[in-house]
Backbone as CSV, one residue per row, in Angstrom:
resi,resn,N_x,N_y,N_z,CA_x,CA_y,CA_z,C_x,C_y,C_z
1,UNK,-4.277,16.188,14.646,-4.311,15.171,13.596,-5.150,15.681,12.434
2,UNK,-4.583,15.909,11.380,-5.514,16.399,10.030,-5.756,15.228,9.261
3,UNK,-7.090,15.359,8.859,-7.716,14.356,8.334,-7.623,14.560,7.104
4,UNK,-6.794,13.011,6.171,-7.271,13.434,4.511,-7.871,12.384,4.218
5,UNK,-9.069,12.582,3.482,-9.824,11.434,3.171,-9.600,11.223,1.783
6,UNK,-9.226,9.671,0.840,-9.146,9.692,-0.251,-10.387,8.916,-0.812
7,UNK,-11.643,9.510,0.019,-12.731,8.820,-0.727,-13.680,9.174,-1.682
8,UNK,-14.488,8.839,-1.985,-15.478,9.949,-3.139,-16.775,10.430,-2.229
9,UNK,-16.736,9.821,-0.884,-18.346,10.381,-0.432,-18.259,10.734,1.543
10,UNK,-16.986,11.110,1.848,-16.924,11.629,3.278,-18.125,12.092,2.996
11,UNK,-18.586,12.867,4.293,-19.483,13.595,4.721,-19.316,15.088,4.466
12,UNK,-17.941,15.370,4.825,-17.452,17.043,4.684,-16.434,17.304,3.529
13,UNK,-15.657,16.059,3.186,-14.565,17.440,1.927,-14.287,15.933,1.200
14,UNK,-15.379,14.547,1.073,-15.415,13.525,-0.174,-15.026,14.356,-1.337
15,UNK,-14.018,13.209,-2.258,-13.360,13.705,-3.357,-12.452,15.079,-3.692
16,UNK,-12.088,15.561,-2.887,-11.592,16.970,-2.828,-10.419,16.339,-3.239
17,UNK,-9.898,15.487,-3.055,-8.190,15.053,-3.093,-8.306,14.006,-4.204
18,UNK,-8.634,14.328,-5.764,-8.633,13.282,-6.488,-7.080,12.997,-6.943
19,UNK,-6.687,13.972,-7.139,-5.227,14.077,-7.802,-4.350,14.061,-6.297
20,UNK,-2.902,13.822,-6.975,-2.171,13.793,-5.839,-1.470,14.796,-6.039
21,UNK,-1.284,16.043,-6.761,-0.936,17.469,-6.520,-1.816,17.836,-5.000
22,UNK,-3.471,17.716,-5.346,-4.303,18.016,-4.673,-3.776,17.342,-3.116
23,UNK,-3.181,16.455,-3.113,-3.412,15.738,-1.797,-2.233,16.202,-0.958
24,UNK,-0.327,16.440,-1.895,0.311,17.022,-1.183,0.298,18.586,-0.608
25,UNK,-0.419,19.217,-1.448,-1.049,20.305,-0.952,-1.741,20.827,0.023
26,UNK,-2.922,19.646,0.135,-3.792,20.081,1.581,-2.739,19.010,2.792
27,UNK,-1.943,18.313,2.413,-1.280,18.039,3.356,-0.023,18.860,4.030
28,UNK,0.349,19.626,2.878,1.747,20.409,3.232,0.901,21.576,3.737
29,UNK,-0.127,22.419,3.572,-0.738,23.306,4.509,-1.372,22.671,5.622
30,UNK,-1.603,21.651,5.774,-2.285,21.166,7.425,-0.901,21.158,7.858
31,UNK,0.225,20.618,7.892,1.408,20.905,8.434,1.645,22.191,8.712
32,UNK,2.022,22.857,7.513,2.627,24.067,7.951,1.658,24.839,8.828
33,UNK,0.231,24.808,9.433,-0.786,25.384,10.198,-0.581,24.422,11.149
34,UNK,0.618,23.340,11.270,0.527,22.480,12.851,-0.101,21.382,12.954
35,UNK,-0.126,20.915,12.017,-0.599,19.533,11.974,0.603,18.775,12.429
36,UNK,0.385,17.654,14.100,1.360,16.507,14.355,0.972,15.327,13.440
37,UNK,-0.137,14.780,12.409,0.074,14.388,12.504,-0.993,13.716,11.083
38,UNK,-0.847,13.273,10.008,-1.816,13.017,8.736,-2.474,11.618,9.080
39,UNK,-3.794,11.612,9.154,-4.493,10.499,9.204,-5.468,10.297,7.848
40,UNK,-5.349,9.095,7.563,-5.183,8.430,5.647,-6.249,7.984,5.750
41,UNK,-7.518,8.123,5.544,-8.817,7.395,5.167,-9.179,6.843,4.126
42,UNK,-9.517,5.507,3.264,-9.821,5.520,2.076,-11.327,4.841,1.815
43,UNK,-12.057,4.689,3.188,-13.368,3.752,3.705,-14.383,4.927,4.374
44,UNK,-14.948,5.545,3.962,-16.043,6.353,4.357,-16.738,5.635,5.629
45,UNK,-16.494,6.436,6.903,-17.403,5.485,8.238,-18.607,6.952,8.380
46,UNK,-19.002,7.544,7.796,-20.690,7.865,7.740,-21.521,7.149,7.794
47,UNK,-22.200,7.671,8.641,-23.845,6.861,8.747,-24.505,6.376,7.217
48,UNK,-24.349,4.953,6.705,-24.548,4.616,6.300,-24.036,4.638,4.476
49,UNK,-22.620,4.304,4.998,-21.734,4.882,4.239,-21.210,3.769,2.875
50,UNK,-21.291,3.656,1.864,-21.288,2.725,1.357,-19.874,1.709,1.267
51,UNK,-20.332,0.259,1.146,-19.667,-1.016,1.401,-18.292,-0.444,0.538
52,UNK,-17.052,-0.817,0.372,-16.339,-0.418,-0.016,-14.870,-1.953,0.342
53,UNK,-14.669,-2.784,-1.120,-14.204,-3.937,-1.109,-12.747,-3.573,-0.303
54,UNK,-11.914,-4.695,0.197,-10.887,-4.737,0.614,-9.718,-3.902,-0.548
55,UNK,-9.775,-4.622,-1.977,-8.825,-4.476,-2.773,-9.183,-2.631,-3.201
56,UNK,-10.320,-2.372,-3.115,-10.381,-0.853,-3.377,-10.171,-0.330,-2.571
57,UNK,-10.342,-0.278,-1.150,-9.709,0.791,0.088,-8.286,0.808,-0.002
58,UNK,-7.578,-0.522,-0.122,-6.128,-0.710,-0.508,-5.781,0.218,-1.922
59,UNK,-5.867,0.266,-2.783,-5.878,1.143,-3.809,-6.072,2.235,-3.784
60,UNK,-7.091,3.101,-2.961,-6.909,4.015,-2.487,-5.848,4.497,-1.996
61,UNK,-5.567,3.979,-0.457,-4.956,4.638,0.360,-3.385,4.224,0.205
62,UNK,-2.983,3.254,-0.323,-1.807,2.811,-0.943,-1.004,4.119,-1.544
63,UNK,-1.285,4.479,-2.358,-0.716,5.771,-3.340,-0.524,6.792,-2.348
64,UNK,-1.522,7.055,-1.941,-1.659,8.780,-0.649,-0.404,8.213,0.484
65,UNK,-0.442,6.859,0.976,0.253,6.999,2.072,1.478,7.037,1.313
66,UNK,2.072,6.340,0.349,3.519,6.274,-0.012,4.102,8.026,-0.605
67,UNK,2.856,8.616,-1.134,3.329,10.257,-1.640,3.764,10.870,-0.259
68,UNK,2.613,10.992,1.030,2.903,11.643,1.838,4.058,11.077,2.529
69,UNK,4.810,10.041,3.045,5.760,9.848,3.201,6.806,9.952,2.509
70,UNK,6.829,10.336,1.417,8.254,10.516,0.406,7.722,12.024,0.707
71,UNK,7.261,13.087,0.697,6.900,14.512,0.633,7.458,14.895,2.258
72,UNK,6.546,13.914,3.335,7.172,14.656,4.864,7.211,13.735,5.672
73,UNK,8.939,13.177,5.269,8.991,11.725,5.952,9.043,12.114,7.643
74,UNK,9.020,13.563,8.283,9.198,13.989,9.182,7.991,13.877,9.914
75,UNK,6.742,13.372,9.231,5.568,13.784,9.576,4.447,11.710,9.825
76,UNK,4.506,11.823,11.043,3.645,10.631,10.774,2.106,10.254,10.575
77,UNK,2.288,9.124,9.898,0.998,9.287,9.217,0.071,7.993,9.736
78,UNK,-1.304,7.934,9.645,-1.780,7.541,10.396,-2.728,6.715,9.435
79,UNK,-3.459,5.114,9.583,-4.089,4.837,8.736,-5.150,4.331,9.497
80,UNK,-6.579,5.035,8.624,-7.455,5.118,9.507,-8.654,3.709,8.432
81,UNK,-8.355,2.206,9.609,-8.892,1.235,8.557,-8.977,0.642,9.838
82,UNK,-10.161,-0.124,9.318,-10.826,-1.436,10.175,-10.351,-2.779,9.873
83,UNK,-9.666,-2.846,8.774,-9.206,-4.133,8.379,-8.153,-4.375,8.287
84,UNK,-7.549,-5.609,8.882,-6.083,-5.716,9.141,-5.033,-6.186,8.473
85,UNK,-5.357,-6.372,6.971,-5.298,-6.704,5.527,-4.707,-5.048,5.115
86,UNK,-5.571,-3.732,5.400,-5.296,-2.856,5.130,-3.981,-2.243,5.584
87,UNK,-4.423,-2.596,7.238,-3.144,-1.539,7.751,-2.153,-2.207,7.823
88,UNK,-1.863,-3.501,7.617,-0.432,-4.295,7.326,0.251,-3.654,6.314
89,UNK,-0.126,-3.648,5.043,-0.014,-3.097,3.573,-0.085,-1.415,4.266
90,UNK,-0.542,-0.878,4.584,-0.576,0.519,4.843,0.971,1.134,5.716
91,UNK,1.142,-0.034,6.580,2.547,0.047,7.684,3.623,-0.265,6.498
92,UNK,3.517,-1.056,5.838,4.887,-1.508,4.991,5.032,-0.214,4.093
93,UNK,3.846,0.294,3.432,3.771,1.558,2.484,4.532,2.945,2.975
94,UNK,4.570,2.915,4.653,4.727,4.212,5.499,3.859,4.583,6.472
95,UNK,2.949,4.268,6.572,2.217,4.417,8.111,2.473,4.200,9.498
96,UNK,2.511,4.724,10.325,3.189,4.539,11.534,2.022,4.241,12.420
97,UNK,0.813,4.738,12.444,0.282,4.385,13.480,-1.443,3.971,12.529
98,UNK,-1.969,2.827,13.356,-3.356,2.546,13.141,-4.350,2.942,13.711
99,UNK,-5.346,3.593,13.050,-6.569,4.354,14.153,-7.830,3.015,13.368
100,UNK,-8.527,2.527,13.915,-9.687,1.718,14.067,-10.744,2.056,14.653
101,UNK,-12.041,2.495,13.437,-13.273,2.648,14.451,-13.767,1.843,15.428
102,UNK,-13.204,0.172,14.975,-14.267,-0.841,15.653,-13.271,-1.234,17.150
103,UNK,-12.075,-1.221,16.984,-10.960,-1.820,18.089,-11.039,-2.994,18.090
104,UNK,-11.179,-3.421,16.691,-10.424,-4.881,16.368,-11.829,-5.335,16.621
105,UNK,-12.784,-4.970,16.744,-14.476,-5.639,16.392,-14.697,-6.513,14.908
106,UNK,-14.649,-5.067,14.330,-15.019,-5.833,12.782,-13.823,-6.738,12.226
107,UNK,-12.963,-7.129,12.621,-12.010,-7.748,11.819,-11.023,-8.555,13.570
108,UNK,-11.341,-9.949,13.210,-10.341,-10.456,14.580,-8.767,-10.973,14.548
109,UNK,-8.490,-10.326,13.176,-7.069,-9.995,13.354,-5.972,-8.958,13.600
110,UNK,-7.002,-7.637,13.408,-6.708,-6.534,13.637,-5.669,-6.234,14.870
111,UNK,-6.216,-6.733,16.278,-5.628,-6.146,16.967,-4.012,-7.301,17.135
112,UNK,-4.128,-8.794,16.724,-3.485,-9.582,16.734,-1.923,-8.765,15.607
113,UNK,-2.846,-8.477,14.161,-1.791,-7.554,13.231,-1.154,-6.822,13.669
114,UNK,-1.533,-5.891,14.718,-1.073,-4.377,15.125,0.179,-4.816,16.221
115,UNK,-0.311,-5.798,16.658,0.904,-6.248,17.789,1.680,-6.650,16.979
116,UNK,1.755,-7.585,16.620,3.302,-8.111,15.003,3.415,-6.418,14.831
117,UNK,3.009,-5.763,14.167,3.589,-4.735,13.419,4.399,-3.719,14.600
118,UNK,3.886,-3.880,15.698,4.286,-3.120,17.063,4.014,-1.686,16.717
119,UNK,3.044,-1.420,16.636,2.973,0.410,15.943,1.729,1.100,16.944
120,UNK,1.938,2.255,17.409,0.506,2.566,17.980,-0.508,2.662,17.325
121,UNK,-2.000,2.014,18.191,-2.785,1.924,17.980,-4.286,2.536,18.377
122,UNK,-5.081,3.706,17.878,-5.864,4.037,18.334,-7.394,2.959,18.115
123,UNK,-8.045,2.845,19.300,-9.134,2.480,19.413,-10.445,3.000,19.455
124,UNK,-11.414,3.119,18.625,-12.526,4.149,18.821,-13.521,2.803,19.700
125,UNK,-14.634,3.771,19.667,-15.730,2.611,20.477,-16.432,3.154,19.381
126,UNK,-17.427,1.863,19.136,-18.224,1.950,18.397,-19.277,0.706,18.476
127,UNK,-20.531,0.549,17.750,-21.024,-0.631,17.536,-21.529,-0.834,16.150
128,UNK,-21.865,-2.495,16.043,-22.130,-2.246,14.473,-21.077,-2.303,13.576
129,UNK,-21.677,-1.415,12.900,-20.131,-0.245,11.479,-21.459,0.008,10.791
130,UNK,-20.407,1.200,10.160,-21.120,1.944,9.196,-22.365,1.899,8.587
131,UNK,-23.319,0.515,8.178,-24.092,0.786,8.211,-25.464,0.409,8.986
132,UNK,-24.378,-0.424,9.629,-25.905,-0.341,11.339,-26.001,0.508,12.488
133,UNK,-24.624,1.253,12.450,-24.636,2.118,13.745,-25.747,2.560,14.328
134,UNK,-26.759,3.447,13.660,-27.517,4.500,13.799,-28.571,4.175,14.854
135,UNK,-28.336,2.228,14.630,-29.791,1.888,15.103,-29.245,1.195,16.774
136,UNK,-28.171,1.593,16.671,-27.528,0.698,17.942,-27.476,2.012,18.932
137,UNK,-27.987,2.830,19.613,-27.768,3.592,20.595,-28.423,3.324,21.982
138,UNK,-28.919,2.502,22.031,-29.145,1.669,23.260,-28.553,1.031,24.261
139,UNK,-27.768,1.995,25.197,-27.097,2.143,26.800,-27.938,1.953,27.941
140,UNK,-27.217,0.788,28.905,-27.938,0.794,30.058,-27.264,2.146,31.055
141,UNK,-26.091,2.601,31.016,-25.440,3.849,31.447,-24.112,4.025,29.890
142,UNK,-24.692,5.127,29.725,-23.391,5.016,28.219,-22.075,5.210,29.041
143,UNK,-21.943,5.995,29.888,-20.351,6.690,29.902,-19.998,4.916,29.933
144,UNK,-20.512,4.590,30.968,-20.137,3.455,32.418,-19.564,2.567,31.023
145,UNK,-20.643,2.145,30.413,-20.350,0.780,28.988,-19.419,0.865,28.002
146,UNK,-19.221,2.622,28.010,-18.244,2.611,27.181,-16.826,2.427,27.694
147,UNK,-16.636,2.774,29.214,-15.427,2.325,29.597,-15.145,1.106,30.225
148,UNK,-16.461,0.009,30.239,-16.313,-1.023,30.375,-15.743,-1.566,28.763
149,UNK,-16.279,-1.260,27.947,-15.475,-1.415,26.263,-14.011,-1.681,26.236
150,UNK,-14.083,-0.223,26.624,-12.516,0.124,26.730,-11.628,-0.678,27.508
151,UNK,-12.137,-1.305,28.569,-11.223,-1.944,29.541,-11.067,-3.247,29.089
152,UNK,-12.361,-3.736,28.029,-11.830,-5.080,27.709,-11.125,-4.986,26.602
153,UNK,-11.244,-3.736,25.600,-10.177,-3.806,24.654,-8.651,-3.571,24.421
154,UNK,-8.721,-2.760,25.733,-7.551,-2.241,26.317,-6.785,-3.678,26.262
155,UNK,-7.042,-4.575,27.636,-6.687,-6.136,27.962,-6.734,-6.691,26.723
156,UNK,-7.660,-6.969,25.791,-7.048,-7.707,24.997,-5.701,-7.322,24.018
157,UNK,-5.977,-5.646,23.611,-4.180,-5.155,22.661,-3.311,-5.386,23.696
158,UNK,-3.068,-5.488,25.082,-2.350,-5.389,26.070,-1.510,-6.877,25.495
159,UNK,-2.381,-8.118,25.431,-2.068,-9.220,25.833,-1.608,-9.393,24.367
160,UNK,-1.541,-8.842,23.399,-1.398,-8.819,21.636,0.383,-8.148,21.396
161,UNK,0.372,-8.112,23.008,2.159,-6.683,22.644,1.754,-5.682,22.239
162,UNK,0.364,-4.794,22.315,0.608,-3.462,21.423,0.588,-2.355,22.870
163,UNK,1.594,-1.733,22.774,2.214,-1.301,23.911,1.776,0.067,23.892
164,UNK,1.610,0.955,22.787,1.046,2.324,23.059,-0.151,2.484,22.448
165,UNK,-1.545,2.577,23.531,-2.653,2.673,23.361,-2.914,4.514,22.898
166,UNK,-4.345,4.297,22.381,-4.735,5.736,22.356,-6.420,5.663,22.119
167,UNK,-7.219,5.736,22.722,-8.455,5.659,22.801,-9.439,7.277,22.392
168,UNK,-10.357,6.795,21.719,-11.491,7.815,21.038,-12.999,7.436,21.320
169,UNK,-13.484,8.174,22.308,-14.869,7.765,22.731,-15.865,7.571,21.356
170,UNK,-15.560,8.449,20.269,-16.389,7.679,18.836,-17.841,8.587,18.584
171,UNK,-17.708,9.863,19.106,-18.626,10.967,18.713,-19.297,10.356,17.620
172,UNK,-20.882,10.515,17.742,-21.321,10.111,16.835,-21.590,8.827,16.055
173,UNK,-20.542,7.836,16.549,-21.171,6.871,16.128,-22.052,5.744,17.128
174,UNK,-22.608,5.130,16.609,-23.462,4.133,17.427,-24.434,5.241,18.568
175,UNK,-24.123,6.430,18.550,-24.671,7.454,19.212,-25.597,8.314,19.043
176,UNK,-27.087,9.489,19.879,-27.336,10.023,18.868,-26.449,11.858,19.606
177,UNK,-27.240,12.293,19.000,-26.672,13.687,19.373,-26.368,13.803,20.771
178,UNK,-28.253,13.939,21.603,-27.645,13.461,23.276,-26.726,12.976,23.924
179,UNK,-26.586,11.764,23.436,-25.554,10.791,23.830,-24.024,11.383,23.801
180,UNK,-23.690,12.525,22.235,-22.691,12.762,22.406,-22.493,13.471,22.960
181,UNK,-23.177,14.735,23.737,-23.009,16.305,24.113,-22.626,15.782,25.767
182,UNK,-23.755,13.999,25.936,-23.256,13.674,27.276,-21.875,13.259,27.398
183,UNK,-20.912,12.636,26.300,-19.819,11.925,26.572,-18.974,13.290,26.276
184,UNK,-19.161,14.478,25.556,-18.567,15.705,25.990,-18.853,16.294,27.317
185,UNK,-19.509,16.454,28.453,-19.809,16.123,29.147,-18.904,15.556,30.190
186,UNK,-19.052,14.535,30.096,-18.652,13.611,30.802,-16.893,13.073,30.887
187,UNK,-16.561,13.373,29.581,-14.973,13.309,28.742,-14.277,13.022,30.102
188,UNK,-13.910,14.102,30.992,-12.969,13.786,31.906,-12.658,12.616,32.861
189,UNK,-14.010,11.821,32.299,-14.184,10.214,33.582,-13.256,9.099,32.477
190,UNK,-12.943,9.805,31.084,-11.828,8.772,30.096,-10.398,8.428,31.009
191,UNK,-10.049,10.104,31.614,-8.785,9.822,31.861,-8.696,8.851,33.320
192,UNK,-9.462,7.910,33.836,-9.345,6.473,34.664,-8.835,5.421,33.549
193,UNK,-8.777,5.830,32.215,-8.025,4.462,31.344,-6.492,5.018,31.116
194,UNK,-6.227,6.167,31.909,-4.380,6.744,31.758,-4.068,6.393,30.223
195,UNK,-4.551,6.970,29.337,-4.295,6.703,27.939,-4.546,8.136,27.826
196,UNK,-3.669,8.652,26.186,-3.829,9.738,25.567,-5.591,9.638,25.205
197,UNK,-6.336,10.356,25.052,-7.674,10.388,24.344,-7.886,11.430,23.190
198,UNK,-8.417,10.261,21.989,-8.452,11.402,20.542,-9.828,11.670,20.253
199,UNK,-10.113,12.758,20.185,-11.899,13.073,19.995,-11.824,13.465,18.489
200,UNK,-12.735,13.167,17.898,-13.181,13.551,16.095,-14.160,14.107,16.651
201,UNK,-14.333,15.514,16.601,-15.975,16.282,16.197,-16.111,17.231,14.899
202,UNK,-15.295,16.954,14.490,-14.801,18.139,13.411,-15.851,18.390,12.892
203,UNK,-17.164,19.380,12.187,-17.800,19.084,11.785,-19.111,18.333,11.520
204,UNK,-19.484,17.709,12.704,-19.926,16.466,13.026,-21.495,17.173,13.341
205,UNK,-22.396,15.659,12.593,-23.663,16.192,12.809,-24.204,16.630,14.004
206,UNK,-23.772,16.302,15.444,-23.994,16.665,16.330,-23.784,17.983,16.630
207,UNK,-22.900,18.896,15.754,-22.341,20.330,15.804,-23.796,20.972,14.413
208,UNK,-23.393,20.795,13.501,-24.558,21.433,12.597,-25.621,21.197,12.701
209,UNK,-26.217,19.856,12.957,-28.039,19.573,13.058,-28.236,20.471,14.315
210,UNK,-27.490,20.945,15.449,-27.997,21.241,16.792,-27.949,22.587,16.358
211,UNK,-26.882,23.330,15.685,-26.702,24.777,14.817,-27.791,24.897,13.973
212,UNK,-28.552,23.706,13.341,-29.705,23.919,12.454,-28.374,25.322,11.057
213,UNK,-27.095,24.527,10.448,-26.231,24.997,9.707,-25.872,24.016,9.139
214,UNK,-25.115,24.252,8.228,-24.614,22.842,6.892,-23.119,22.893,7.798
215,UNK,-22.796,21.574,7.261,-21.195,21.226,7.610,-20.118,21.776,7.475
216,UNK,-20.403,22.543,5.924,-19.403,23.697,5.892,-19.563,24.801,6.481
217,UNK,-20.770,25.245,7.794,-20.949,25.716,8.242,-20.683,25.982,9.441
218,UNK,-19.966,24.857,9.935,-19.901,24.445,11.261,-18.578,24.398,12.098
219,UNK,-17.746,24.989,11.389,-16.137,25.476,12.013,-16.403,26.107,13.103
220,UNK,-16.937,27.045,13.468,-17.375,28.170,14.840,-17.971,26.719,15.857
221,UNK,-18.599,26.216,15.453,-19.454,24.830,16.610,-18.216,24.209,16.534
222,UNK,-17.620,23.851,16.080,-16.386,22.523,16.145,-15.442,23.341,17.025
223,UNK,-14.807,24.555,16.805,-14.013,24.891,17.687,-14.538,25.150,19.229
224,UNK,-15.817,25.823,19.408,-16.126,26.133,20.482,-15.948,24.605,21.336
225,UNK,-16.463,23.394,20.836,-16.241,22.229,21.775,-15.437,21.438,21.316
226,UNK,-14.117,22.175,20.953,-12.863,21.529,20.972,-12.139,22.096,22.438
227,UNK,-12.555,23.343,21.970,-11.848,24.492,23.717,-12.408,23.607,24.682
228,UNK,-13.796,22.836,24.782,-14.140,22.257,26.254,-13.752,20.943,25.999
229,UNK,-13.546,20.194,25.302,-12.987,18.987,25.234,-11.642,19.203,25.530
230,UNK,-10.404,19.762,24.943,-9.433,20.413,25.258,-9.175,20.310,27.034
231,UNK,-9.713,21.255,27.321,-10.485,21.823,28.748,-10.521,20.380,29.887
232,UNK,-11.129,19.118,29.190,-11.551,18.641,29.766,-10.371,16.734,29.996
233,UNK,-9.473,16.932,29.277,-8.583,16.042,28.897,-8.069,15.634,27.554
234,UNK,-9.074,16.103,26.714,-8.533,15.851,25.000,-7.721,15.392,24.854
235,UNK,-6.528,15.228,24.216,-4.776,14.670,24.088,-5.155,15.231,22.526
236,UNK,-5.704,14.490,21.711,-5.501,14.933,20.458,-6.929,15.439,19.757
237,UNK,-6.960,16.188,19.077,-8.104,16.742,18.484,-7.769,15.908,16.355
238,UNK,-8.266,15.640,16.692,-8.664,15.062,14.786,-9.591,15.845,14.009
239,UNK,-9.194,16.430,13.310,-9.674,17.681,12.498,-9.597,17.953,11.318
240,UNK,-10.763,18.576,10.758,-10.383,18.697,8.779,-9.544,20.183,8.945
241,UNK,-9.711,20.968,10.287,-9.270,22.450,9.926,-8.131,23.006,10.645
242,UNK,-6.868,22.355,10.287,-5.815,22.384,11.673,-5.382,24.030,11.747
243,UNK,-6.051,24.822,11.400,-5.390,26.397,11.832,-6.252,26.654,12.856
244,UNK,-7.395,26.175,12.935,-8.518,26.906,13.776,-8.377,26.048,15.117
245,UNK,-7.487,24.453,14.855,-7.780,23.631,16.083,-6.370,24.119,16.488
246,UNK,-5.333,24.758,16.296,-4.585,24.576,16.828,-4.064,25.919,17.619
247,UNK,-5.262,27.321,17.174,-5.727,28.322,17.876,-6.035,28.137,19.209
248,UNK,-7.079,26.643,19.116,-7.868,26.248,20.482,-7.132,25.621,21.487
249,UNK,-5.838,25.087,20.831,-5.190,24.293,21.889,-4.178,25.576,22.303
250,UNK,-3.183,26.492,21.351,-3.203,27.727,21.840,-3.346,28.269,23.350
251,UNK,-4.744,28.760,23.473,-5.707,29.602,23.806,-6.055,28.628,25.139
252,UNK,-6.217,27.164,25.167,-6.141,26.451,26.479,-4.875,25.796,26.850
253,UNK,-3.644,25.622,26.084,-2.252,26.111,27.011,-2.341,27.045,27.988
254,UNK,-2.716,28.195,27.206,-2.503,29.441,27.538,-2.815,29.588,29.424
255,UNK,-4.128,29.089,29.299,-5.168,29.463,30.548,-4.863,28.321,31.205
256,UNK,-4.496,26.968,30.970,-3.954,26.328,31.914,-2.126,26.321,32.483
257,UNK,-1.855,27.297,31.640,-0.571,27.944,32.517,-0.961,29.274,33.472
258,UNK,-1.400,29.710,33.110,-2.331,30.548,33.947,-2.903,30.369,35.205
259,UNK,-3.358,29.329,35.233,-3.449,28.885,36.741,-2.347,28.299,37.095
């Protein structure tokens, strides 16, 4: 899944895509390097990432999703919003599938929307949003709570009609570094929810602060624990750098045909 963000302040490649030359471009090379799959951001979820109104995330991501679907209607695209205002308007525009940090937390129509729209739906875990996360990392057992999460969010899209789940343990957020290296770690106790699982580390402070390296520094850390996430059940890797992630999946085909 290649990530395009159409915001002004991501963490790793904010504003890079102001123009939409710029945007079919880094989208038609994440494809042609193997990208299944464009996921549309227009809401910055960084630690403490600024508020960003309904009618402006819509404005954003409105334009990007309707270009990339007229450019590679072959290619589905993914809209990565917490609000269910957004991804309604985002599905009618061309979006096929909804990724949600909160899983229908921050917004209680979300998961109700996604069932009407019948489209898959990824669920991250998280707590908070964006700008309380940081302070919420307080687990009585993390793996255990987070797949108690999962099981009640699971049941509730279940009971909503949304029929193809896809769950993301949520690296990094509501988390601190520890926490995540444990749910890498630990990754393989996801597959008891028999769902695809999508990990985001791309880059992620947990890869450079531990490298003591900047973000654009941190491709060599992101791949190395993509190979063990990979390794460990992954389904999809979400990534700003789809040549290098798709080396890694490569390279663990490879060795699990091998055995």
């Amino acid at each position: 899944m290649g990530i395009i963000n159409v915001t002004p302040d991501s963490f790793f490649d904010g504003g890079n895509l102001e123009s939409s030359q710029a945007l079919i471009d880094q989208a038609g090379k994440m494809i042609a390097e193997g990208a299944s799959f464009l996921d549309v951001g227009g809401y910055s979820s960084r630690p403490g990432a600024s508020e960003v109104s309904v009618a402006e995330e819509t404005d954003r991501i409105l334009p990007a999703i309707e270009a990339l679907a007229s450019h590679f209607p072959e290619v589905p695209i993914s809209i990565d919003t917490f609000r269910s205002r957004v991804a309604k308007d985002a599905v009618e525009a061309g979006a096929a599938l909804v990724n949600d940090i909160s899983a229908g937390l921050l917004d209680d129509q979300m998961i109700p929307v996604v069932g009407q729209l019948q489209v898959p739906y990824i669920m991250m875990h998280m707590r908070g949003n964006p700008q309380t996360m940081t302070s919420l990392t307080q687990y009585e057992q993390l793996t255990v709570d987070i797949l108690k999460y999962f099981s009640e969010r699971i049941a509730l899209a279940r009971k909503a009609g949304i029929n193809d789940l896809i769950v993301d343990p949520g690296f990094g957020f509501s988390k601190t570094p520890k926490q995540s290296f444990e749910l890498v770690h630990k990754l393989e106790l996801f597959g008891a929810l028999d769902l695809p699982i999508l990990v985001g580390i791309s880059r992620k402070s947990m890869i450079y602060k531990t490298l003591g390296v900047s973000a654009g520094e941190a491709l060599n850390g992101t791949s190395a624990l993509h190979g063990i996430l990979l390794s460990k059940g992954a389904s999809i890797l979400r990534v700003h750098d789809v040549k290098e992630a798709m080396e890694c999946i490569t390279l663990v085909e490879k060795l699990n045909g091998a055995s």
